[in-house]
C-alpha positions in Angstrom: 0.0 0.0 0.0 1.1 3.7 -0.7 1.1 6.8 1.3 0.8 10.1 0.5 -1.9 11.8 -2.1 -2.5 10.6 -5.1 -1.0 12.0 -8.5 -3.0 14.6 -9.8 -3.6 15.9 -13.7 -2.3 19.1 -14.3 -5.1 20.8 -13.8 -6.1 19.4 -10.6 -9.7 18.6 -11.5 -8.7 14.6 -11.4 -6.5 12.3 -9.4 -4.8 9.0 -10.7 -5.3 6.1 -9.2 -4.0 2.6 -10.9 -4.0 4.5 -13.7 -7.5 5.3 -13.4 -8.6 8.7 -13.3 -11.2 10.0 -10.5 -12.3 13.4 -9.8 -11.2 15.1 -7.2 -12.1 16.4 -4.4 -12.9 20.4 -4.2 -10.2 21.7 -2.7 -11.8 24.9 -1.9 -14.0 23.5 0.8 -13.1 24.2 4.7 -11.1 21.2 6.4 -13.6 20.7 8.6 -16.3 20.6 6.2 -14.0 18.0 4.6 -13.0 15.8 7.1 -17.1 15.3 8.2 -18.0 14.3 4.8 -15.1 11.9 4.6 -15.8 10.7 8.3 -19.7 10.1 7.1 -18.3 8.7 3.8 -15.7 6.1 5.7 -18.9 4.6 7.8 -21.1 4.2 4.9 -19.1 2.4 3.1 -18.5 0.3 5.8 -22.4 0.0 6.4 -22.4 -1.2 2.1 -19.7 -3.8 2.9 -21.5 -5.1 6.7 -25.3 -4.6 5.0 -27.2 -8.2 5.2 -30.3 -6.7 3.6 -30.2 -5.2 0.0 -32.6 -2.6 2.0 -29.6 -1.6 4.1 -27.2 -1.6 1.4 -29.3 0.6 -0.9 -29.4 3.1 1.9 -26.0 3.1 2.3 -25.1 3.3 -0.6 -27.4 6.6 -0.5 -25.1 8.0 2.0 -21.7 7.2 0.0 -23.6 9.1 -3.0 -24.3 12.2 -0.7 -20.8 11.8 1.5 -19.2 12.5 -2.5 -21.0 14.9 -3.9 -20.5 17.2 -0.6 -16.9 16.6 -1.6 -17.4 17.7 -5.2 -16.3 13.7 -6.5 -20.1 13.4 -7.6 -22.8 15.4 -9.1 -21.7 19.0 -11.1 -18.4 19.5 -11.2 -17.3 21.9 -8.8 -15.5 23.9 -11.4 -18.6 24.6 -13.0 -20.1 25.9 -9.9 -19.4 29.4 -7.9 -17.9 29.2 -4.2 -21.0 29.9 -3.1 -23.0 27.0 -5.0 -19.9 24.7 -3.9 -20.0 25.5 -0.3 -23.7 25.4 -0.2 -23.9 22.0 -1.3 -21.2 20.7 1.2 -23.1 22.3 3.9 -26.4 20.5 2.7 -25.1 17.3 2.3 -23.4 17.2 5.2 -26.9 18.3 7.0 -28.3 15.6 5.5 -25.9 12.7 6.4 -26.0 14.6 10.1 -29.6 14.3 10.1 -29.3 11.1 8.8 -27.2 9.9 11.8 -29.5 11.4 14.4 -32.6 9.4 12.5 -30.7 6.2 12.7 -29.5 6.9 16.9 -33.5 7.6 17.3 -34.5 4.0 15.6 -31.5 2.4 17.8 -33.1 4.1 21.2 -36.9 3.5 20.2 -35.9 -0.3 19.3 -34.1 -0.4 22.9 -37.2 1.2 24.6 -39.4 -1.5 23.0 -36.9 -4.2 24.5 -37.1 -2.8 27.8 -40.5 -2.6 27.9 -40.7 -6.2 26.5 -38.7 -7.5 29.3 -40.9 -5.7 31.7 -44.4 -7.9 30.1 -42.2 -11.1 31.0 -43.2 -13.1 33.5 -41.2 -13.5 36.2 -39.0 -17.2 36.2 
């Protein structure tokens, strides 16, 4: 395995990677902006790999898809778009995937709730 960044064309629109060519991240977006998406991005594609149910795949794959175009690797290019545009669709993506998260948390709680209460219906032994 290598280390370091990737070769990247001239213009820096595209990176090389086993001699295939991939576009780029923007690099006008803040770090911090950045390192979320790529954070979100890391976990769902480790929810595509771990997904049993094509259900659970499809929606992570749904979260890769948004995780890279709030990095400009998917959707308009983000040297077609202004700063503005480019910023504003980070920032909305990574809403999303954020709102996302705090959906899934809720379903986790809710489903531990209904345990609980569950085990309370049991009979004693």
């Amino acid at each position: 395995m290598t280390t370091g960044s990737p070769e990247r064309t001239a213009d820096g629109r595209w990176i090389v990677v086993g001699g295939r060519r991939w576009r780029a991240e923007d690099p006008s977006l803040d770090p911090t902006v950045t390192g979320r998406l790529r954070s979100h991005l890391g976990r769902a594609r480790s929810a595509v790999r771990l997904a049993a149910a094509p259900r659970d795949r499809d929606a992570a794959r749904d979260r890769v898809q948004l995780a890279k175009e709030g990095l400009g690797e998917r959707g308009d290019a983000w040297w077609d778009l202004s700063p503005a545009e480019r910023a504003a669709r980070a920032a909305d993506r990574l809403d999303r995937l954020d709102r996302l998260d705090r959906l899934d948390r809720l379903d986790r709680l809710d489903r531990l709730d209904r345990l609980d209460r569950l085990d309370a219906l049991a009979p004693p032994d």
